[in-house]
C-alpha positions as CSV (number, residue, x, y, z in Angstrom):
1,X,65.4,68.5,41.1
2,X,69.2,68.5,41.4
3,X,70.5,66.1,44.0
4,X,74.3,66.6,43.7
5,X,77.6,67.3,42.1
6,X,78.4,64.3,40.2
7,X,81.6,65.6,39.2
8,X,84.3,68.2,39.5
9,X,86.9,68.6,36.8
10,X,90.5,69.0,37.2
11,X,92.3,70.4,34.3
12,X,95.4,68.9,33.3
13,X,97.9,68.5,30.1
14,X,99.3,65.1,30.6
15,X,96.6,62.6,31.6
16,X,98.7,59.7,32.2
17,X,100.6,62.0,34.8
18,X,97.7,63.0,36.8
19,X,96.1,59.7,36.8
20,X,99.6,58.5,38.4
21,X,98.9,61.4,40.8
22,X,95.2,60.9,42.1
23,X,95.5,57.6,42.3
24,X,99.3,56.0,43.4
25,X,99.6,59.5,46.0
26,X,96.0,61.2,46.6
27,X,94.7,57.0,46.5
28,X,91.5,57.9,44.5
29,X,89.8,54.9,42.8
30,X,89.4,54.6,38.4
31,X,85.8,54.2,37.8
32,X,85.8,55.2,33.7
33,X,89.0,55.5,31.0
34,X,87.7,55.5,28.1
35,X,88.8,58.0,24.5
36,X,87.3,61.0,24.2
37,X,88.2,63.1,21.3
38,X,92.2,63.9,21.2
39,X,91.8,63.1,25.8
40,X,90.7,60.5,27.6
41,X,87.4,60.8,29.9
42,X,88.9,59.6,32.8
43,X,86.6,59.5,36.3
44,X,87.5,58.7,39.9
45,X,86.3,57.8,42.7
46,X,86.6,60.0,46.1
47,X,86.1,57.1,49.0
48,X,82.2,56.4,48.8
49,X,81.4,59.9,47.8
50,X,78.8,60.6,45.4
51,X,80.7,63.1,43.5
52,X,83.9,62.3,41.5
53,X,86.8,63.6,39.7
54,X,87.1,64.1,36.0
55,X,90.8,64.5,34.8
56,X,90.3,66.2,31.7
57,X,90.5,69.8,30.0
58,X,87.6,71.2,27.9
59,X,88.7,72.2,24.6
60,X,89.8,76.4,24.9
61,X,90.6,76.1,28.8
62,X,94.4,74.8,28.8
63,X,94.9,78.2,30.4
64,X,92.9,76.8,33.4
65,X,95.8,74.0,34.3
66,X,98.1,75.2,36.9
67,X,95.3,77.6,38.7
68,X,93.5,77.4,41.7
69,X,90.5,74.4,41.9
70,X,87.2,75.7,43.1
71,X,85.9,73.6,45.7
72,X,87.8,72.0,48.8
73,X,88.4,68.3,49.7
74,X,87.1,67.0,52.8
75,X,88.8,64.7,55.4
76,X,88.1,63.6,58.8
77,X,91.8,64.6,59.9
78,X,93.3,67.7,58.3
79,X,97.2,66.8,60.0
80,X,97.0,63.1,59.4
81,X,95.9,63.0,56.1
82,X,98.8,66.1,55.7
83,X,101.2,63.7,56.9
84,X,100.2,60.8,55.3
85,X,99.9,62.9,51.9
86,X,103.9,64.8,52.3
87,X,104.8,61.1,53.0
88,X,103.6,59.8,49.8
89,X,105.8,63.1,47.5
90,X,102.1,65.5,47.6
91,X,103.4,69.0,48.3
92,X,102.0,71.5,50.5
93,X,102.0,75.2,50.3
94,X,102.9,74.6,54.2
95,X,101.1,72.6,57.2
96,X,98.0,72.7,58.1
97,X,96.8,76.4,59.6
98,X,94.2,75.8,62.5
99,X,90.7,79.0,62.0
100,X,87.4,79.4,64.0
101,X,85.8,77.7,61.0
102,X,87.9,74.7,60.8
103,X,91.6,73.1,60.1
104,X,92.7,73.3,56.3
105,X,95.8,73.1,53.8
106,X,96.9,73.3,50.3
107,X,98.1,70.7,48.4
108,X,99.5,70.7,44.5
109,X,99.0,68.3,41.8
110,X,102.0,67.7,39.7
111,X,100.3,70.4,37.2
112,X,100.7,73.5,39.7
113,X,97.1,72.7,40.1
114,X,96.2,74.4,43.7
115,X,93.6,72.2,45.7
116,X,92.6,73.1,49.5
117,X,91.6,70.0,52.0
118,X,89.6,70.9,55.0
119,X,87.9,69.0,57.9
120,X,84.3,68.6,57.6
């Protein structure tokens, strides 16, 4: 049976820049960099999360980079990990916005890419 997601992919035309970005500013961990075809297969780590990262575009989906991610990122503290985020040059569409369901916000990778982080 399925256990888990082992990993989302973000879609992106310069590798070298969105490694710089997950890992110096978001703080995400290398676990593979390896070739792969004209890209790179590049994997990260999320913390001691089960499910990782992949920075890399299927062939016939460069249309994808710049769009909206499907999924969310999870932290424990939607305004301190905000804060700590803006202070490291991650943009925000604006601060976090406080629902019934939860806190949440929406970051940008330097792609356009559009992510939303949420608390648990």
């Amino acid at each position: 049976m399925i256990t888990h997601l082992k990993f989302a992919s973000v879609p992106c035309r310069d590798q070298d820049a969105a490694l710089k970005f997950w890992t110096e500013k978001i703080g995400f961990h290398v676990v593979t960099d390896q070739p792969m075809g004209d890209q790179r297969w590049i994997e990260l780590a999320i913390g001691d999360a089960d499910t990782q990262l992949v920075l890399f575009t299927p062939p016939g989906h460069a249309d994808r980079v710049g769009s909206f991610f499907n999924g969310s990122f999870a932290c424990d503290d939607v305004e301190a990990t905000y804060r700590q985020l803006s202070a490291r040059g991650v943009k925000f569409r604006g601060p976090p916005e406080k629902q019934p369901w939860g806190t949440f916000c929406v970051f940008y990778d330097e792609e356009g890419n559009e992510f939303v982080m949420g608390s648990r």
